[in-house]
C-alpha positions as CSV (number, residue, x, y, z in Angstrom):
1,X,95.6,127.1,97.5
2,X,97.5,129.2,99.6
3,X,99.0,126.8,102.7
4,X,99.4,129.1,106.2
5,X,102.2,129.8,108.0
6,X,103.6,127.6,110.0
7,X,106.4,128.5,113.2
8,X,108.2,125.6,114.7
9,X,110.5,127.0,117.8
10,X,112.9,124.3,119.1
11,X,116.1,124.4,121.9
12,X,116.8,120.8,121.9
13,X,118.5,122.1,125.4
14,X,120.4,124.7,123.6
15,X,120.6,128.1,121.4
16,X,116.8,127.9,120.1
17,X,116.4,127.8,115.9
18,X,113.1,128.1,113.9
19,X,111.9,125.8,110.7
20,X,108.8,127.7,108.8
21,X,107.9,128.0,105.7
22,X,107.8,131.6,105.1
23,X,109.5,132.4,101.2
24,X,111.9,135.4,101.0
25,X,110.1,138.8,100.2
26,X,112.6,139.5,97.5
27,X,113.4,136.3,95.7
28,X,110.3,134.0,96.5
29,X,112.7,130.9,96.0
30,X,114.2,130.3,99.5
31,X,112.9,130.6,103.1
32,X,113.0,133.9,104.8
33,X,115.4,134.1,108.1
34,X,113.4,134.6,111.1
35,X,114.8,136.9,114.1
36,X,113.8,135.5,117.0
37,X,114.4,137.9,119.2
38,X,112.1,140.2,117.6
39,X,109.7,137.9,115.6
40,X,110.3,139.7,112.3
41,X,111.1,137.8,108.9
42,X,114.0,139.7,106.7
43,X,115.6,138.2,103.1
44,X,117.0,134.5,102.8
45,X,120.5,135.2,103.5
46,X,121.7,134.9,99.9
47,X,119.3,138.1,98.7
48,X,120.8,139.3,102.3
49,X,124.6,139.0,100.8
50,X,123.5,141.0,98.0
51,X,122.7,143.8,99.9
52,X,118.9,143.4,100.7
53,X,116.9,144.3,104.5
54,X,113.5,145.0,105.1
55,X,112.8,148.7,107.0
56,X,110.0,150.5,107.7
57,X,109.9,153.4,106.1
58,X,109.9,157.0,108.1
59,X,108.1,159.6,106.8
60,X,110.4,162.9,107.3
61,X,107.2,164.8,108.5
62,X,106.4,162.5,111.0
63,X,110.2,162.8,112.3
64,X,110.3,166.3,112.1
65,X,107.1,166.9,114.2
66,X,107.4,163.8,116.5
67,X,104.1,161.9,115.2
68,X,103.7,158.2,115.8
């Protein structure tokens, strides 16, 4: 059974850090890095060192025309 996500935000009275238990989109193995800024998961930072990011991909229609 699949277990959900879980988000733990501390400060501890300084820079805040995250625990979760979100895997890595590419590997699976190890936990995904979570931006806090922006609330978005990207690689564990070893798939990151090997040159992996997660983008959304632009369609070049929808850029040329100005859709959103």
């Amino acid at each position: 059974m699949m277990e959900m996500l879980k988000i733990e935000v501390n400060t501890f009275g300084g820079a805040p850090f995250a625990d979760h238990n979100m895997p890595c989109a590419v590997c699976g193995e190890k936990k995904a890095v979570l931006e806090l800024w922006c609330g978005r998961f990207q690689p564990c930072w070893e798939c990151q060192r090997k040159g992996w990011k997660l983008r959304k991909k632009v369609v070049w229609w929808k850029r040329i025309f100005g859709v959103k």
